[in-house]
C-alpha positions in Angstrom: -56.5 -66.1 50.7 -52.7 -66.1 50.5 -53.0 -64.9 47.1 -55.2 -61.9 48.5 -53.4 -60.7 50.6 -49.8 -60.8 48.3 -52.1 -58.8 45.4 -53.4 -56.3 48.4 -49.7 -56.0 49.9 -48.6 -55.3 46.3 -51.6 -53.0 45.5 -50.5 -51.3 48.7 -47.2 -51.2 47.7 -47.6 -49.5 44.4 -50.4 -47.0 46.0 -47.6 -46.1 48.6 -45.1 -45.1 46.0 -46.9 -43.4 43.6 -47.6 -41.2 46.5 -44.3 -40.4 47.4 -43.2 -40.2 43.7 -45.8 -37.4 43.9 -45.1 -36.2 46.9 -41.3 -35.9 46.5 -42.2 -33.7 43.0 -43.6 -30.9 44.9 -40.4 -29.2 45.8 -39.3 -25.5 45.5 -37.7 -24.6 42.4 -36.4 -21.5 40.3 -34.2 -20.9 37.3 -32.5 -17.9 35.2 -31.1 -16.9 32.2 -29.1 -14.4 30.1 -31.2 -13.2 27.3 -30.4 -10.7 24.3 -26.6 -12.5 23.7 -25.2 -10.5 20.5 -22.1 -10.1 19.0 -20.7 -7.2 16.5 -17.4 -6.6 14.8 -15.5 -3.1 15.7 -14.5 -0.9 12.6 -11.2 0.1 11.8 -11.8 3.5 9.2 -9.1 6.3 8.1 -9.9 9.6 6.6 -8.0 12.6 5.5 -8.7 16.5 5.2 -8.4 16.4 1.8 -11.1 14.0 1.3 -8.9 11.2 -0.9 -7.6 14.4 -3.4 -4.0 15.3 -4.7 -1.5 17.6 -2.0 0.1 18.6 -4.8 -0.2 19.3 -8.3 3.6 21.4 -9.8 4.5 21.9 -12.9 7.2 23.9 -14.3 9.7 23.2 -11.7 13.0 23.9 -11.6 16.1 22.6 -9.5 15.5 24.5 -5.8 11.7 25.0 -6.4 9.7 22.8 -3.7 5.9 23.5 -1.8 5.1 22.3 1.5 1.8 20.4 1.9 0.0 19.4 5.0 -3.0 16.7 5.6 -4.7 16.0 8.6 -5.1 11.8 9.2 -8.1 11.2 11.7 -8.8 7.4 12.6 -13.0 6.6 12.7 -12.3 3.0 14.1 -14.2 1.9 16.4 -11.4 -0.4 17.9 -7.8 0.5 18.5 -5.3 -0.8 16.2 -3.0 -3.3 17.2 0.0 -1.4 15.6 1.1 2.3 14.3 -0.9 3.9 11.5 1.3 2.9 8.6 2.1 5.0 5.4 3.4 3.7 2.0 4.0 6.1 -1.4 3.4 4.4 -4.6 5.8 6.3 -7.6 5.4 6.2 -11.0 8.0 8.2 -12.8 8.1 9.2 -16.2 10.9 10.3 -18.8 11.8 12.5 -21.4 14.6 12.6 -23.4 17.8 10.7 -21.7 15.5 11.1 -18.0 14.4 8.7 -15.7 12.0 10.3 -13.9 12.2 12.8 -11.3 11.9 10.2 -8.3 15.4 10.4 -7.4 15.4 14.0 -7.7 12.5 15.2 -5.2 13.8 15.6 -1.8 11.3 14.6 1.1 10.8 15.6 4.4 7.7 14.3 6.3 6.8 15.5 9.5 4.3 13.9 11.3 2.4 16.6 14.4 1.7 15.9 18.2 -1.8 15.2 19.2 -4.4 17.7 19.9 -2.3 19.8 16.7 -3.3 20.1 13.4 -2.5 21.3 10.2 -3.7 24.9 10.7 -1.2 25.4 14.0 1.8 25.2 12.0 3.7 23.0 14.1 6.5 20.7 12.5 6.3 18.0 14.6 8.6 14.9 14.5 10.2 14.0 10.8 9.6 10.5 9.9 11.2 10.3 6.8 14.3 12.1 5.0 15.3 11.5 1.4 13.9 11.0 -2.5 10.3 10.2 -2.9 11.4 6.6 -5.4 13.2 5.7 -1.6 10.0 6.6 0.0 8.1 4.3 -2.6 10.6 1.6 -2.5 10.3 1.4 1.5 7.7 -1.4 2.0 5.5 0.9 4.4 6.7 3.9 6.9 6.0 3.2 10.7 4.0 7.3 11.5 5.0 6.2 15.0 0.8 7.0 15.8 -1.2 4.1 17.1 -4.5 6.3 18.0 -6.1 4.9 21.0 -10.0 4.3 20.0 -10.4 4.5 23.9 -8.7 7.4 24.6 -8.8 11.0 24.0 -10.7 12.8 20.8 -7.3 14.8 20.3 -5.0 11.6 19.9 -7.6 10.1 17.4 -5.7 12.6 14.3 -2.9 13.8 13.7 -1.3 15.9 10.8 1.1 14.8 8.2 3.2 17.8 6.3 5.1 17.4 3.4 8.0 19.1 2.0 9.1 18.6 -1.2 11.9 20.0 -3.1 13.5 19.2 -6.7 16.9 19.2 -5.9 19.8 21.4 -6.6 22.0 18.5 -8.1 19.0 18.0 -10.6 20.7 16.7 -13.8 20.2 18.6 -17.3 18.7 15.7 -18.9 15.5 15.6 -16.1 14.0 18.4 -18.0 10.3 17.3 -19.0 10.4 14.1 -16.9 8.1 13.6 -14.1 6.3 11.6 -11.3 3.5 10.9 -9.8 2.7 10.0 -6.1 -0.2 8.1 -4.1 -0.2 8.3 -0.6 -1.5 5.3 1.5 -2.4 5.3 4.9 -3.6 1.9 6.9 -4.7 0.5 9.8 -4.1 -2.9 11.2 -6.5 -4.3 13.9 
């Protein structure tokens, strides 16, 4: 009977706790999440009012002659870059006769306009960059001194950029024929 009673304590035993197990399981609970997670890179995107084509296209020049060109730069990004809007001229000159090219002999002047202005208003703005377009395509890049805001205001998101170029006075006899050529680069650095 001993043996009863140690297999009915134990059966008891076992009974008991699976009851509580069950009992214990019957709590209150709750939980939440954050759905949807994404992620998406920002854009950093230049384009100009001349749609990629040449300011300017002389020919026939002669010491003194020049032509003032303007371009309005307008920054698409969709993040702000991390520095100014940079600008770099690539020159290829070519020569004639005993000439080098005419790189040394255009004079520069690049004026770069206040927000909110643009080409049409015929504001100067603040000059950038003084001196022969082979300097300005031996300079590594040109700081505008423009870092658009992609945060801020539509009027500081362009700006306008006017050239003046002039074939110098000092122009030597033996530049007759020669020429150059010019691309202008602007970037943007996120």
């Amino acid at each position: 009977m001993n043996k009863i009673r140690i297999a009915g304590a134990v059966a008891g035993t076992v009974l008991v706790s699976g009851m509580v197990l069950q009992v214990s399981s019957a709590a209150f609970t709750d939980t939440t999440e954050s759905a949807g997670n994404s992620w998406a890179a920002g854009t950093v995107a230049l384009s100009d009012s001349r749609g990629g084509s040449a300011m300017f296209a002389a020919t026939n020049m002669v010491p003194g002659d020049g032509e003032t060109q303007c371009i309005d730069v307008t920054y698409d990004g969709t993040v702000t870059p991390a520095q100014a809007i940079a600008l770099h001229a690539s020159v290829t000159e070519s020569g004639v006769g005993g000439g080098n090219g005419l790189g040394d002999d255009l004079d520069v002047v690049l004026q770069v306009g206040a927000a909110g202005t643009d080409c049409a208003s015929g504001e100067a703005g603040t000059t950038v960059f003084e001196g022969t377009l082979a300097g300005f395509g031996a300079a590594a890049s040109l700081d505008t001194g423009w870092t658009p805001d992609a945060e801020g205001s539509a009027s500081d998101m362009s700006r306008p950029f006017r050239f003046s170029i002039v074939l110098g006075d000092d122009t030597p006899n033996d530049a007759q024929g020669d020429g150059a050529t010019a691309t202008f680069t602007w970037s943007a650095t996120s």
